[in-house]
C-alpha positions in Angstrom: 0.2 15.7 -2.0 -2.1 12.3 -2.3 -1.4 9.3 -0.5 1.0 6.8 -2.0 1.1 3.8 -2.5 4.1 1.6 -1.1 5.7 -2.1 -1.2 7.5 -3.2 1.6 9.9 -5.3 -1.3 11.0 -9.1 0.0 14.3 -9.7 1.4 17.8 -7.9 3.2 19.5 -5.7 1.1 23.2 -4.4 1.4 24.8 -1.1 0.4 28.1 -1.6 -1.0 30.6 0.9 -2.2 34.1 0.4 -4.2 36.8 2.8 -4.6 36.2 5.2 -7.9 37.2 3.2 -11.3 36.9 -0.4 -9.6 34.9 -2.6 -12.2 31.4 -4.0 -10.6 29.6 -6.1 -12.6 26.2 -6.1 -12.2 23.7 -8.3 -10.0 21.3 -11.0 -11.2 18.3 -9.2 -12.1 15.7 -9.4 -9.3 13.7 -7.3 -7.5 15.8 -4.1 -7.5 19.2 -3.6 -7.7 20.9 -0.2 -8.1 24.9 0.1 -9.6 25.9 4.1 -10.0 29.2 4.8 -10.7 30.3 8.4 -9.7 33.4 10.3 -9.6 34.3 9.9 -5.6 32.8 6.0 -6.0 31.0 3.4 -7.0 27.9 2.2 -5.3 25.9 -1.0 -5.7 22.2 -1.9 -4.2 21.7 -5.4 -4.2 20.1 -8.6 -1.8 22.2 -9.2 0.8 23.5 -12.4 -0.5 24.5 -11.1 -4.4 26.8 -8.5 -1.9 30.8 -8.8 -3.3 32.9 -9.5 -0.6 35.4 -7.1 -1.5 33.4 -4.2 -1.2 32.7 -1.7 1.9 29.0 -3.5 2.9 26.5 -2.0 4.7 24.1 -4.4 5.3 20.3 -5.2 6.9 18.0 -2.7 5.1 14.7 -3.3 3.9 13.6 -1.2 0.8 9.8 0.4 0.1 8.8 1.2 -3.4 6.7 3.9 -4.3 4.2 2.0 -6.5 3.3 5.1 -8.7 4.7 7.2 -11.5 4.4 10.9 -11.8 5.9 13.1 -14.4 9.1 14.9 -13.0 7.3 18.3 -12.9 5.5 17.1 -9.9 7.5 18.5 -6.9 7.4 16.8 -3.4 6.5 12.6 -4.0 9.6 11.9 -2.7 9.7 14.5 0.5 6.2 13.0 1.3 8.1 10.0 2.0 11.1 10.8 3.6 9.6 14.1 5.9 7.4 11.0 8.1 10.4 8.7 8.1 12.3 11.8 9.8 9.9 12.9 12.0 9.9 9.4 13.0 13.9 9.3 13.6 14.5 7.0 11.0 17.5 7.0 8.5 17.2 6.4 5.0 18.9 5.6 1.8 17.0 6.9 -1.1 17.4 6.4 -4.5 15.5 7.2 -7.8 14.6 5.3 -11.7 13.4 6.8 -14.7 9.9 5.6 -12.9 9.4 5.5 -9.3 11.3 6.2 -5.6 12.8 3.7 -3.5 13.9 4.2 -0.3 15.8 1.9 2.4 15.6 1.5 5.7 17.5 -0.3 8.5 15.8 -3.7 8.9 15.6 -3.1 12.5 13.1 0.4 11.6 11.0 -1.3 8.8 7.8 -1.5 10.9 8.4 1.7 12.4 8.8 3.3 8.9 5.5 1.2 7.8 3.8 3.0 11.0 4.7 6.2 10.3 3.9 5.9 6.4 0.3 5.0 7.5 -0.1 7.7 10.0 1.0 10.2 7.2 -2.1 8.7 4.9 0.4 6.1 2.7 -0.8 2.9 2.0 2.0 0.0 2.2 1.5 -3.9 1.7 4.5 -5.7 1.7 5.8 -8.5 -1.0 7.4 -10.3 1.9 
């Protein structure tokens, strides 16, 4: 697998969920935002301060964005990622677009993620 390059993205995010069928609008466009509307629930990705306060929030991650793009036949980008993050203890919250990975972290275990991306040969900067 080569090494990736990651981007610490700015800002707190918050994971929010809503009961299945509750309408969500979407967030102001920004950075990243994810809205995915399943059968069991609905769950939105957005900065901290776009969070509805009627949802289930879980908040204080910081979110890494695989810079690359590789065709969906190539197995293992994401696992790349996420096997150092475990060996490291650290929990995620990943999510895919047509395009790249990105993958959360607790605020609290973003330098400890960024440490144990560089000792498994990623390269992250940070837009914050």
């Amino acid at each position: 697998m080569p090494a990736l390059n990651l981007s610490l993205l700015k800002g707190i995010y918050a994971v929010c969920r809503f009961q299945s069928g509750t309408p969500v609008a979407a967030p102001a466009p920004g950075g990243f935002t994810l809205l995915v509307q399943a059968a069991e629930e609905t769950t939105l990705v957005c900065p901290l301060d776009q969070a509805p306060p009627e949802a289930d929030i879980d908040a204080g991650w910081r979110c890494f964005r695989i810079e690359q793009s590789f065709d969906f036949s190539v197995p293992g980008i994401l696992a790349s990622v996420l096997a150092p993050l475990a060996g490291a203890g650290i929990g995620i919250f990943a999510t895919s677009t047509f395009s790249t990975d990105y993958v959360l972290v607790k605020a609290d275990a973003a330098d400890k993620a960024m440490a144990a991306l560089n000792a498994a040969g990623h390269r992250v900067g940070s837009d914050a």
